[in-house]
N, C-alpha and C positions, 0 to 999 in steps of 0.2 A: 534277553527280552528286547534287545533293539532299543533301548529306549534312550539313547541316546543318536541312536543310526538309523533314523528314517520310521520306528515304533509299527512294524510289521505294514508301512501305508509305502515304504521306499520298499524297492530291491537290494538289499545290501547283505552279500553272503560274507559271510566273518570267517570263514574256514583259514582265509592264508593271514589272518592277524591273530587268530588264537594259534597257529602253527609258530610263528613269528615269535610269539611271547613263550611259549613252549621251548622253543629251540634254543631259544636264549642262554649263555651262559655267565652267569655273573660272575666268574673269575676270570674271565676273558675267552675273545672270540672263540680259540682253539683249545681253550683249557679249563679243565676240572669239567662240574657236573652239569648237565640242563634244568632249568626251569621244570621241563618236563620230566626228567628221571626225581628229582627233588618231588617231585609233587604224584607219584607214583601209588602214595595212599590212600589217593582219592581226589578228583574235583567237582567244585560242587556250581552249579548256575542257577539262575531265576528261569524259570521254563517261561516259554512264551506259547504256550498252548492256553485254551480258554473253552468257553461255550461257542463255539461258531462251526458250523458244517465243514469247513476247513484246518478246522483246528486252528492253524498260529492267523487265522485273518485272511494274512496275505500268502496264499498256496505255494508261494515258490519261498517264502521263509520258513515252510517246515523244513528244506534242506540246512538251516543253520541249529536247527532240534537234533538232526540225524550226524551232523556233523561233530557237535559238541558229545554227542553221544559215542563216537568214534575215536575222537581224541582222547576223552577221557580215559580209552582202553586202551588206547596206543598213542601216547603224546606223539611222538617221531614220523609215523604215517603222511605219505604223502596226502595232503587236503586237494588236490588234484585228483588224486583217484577217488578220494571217497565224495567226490563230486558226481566221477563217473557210477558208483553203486546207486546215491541216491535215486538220480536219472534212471538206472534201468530199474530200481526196483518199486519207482512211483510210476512212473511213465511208460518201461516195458524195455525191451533191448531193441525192437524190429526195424525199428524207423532211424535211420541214420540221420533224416534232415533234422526231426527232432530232436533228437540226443544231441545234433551242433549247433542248433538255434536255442536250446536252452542251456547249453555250455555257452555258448555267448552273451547272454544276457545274466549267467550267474557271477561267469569268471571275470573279474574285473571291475563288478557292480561296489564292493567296498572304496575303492582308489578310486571312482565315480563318484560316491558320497563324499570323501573327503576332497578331493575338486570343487565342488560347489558348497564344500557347507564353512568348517575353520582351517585358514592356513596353517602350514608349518608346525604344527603341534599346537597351532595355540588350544583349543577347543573350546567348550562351554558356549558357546555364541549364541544360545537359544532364551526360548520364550521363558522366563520364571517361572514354576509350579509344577507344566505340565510338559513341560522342555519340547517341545514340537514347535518346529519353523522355527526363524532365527529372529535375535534380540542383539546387540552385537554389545552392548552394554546391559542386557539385561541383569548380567550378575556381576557386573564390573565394580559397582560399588555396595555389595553387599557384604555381609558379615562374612561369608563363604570366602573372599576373598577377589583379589586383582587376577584378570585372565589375559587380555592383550595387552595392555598398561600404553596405548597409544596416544602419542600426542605430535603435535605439527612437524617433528625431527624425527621419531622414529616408532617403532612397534615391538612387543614383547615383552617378558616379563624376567629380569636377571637373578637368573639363581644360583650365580657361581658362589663360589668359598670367598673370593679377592673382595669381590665388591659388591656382591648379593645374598638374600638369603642365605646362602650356603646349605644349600639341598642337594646340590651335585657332588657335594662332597659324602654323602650318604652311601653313595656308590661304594665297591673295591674295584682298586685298581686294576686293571686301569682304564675303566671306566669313569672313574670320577676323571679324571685328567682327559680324557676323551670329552667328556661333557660341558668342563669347565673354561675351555677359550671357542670362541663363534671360527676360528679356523679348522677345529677339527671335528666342532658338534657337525653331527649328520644334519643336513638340510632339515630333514623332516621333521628333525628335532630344535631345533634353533630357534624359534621364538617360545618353545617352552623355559628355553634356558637362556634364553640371552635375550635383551635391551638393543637392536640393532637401525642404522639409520632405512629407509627407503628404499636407497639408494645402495646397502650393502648388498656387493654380489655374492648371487648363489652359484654353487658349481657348475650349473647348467649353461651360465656366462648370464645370466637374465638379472636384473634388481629383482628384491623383495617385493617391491610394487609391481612391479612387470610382470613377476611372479604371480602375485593372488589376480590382478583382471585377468591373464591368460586361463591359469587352470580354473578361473568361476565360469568363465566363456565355454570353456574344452568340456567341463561337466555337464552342462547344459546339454550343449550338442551329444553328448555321449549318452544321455538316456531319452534323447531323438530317435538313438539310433535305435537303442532298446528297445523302444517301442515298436519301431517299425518292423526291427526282428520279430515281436512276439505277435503283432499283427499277423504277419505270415505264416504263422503256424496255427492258424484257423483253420479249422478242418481236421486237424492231424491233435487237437485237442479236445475233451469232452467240453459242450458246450458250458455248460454252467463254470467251471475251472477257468474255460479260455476266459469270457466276460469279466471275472471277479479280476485278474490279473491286468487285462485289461482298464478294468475301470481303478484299480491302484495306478497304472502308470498316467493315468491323466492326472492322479493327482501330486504324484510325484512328481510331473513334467512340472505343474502348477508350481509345487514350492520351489523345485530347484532353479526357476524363473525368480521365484521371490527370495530365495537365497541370495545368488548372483547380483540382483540388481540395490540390495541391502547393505551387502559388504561390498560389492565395489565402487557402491556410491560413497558407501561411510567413509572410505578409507583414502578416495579421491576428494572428499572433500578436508580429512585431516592434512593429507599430505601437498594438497596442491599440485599434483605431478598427473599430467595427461597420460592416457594408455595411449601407447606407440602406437597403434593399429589404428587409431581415429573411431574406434566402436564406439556404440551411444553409452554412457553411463551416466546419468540421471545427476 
């Protein structure tokens, strides 16, 4: 349903994070079974279809209906091509500029969303009730639980065995051991599982601070660009569709402006630490 990912008002195609969880092997990278072969009897989602002449709202999130409808039949499937089906079989085969101007503005729209909305795994950063736009504490002190557990030294929340929850030990190995020290958690997963300072570096050579003002900046601009891509294929779209997309991405440009400047203010203001680049952050 998106309703944690932009709720059919963002671009955000899910195909390579449900492939990603799919592919997954929880006895390790190269060994035993997939998420997806395991799950072979069936997967079940919340449809994001409704009453609306476009069915999912937002016209270019019925490729996340078509997709999940895909996977379900073939977890292993490249979500790359079943990007390319959807495209010709909404849109048509004829038009090459089309088919690469809406491969660009679908491929890559999720790693866009999560750019400008929560770092590093943390998530949850949204509005209470109706989870749309960010709250960056909105559920921080609620019964639900702690989501970035930030304070003036560091950000995250530790769920190792040694000296946190121990939820990383939930895993098999050797994933739990993969999860459980901030040297070998995957970036993208490190403040889900670990307590780290500001200042800890990520593989990129960047801090965790450096980190979230850079990729809230680089989101932004990245559904600039989107825009202006789908602007371009005016004409080459039926009217009513081109506008309706259109008029989502002013407001997606809208929130991911108020995303950005939400959390890199918060978290410039916890930490005290200027972004290297000297950009305005509030």
């Amino acid at each position: 349903t998106q309703e944690y990912t932009g709720q059919q008002r963002h671009v955000c195609w899910l195909g390579p994070m449900w492939s990603e969880v799919l592919r997954f092997r929880p006895g390790g990278p190269e060994e035993g079974t997939s998420v997806g072969e395991l799950a072979r009897g069936g997967l079940v989602a919340v449809s994001n279809v409704g009453d609306d002449p476009f069915w999912t709202g937002h016209p270019l999130a019925q490729a996340n209906l078509y997709t999940f409808g895909r996977l379900a039949w073939q977890p292993d499937a490249d979500p790359g091509r079943i990007l390319d089906e959807w495209i010709g079989l909404t849109l048509g085969t004829g038009d090459a500029r089309l088919h690469a101007g809406l491969r660009a503005v679908l491929d890559g729209s999720w790693r866009t969303y999560e750019k400008y909305t929560a770092p590093l795994g943390v998530g949850w950063m949204v509005q209470p009730g109706h989870h749309y736009g960010p709250s960056v504490d909105g559920y921080e002190y609620s019964p639900w639980g702690t989501y970035h557990f930030a304070d003036r030294d560091g950000i995250g929340v530790d769920r190792g065995v040694a000296t946190g929850t121990g939820y990383a030990g939930q895993y098999p190995k050797p994933w739990a051991e993969v999860y459980e020290s901030p040297t070998s958690c995957p970036d993208e997963l490190l403040l889900f599982f670990h307590h780290v300072s500001y200042g800890h570096m990520l593989r990129s050579g960047k801090t965790v601070i450096q980190h979230i003002y850079d990729t809230h900046f680089e989101g932004v601009e990245e559904v600039e660009a989107a825009r202006r891509e789908w602007q371009g294929l005016a004409g080459l779209v039926d009217p009513a569709r081109h506008a309706r997309v259109a008029e989502r991405y002013e407001e997606q440009l809208r929130s991911a402006r108020e995303w950005r400047d939400q959390i890199n203010s918060y978290f410039f203001r916890k930490s005290g630490v200027p972004d290297a680049h000297g950009r305005r952050i509030y």
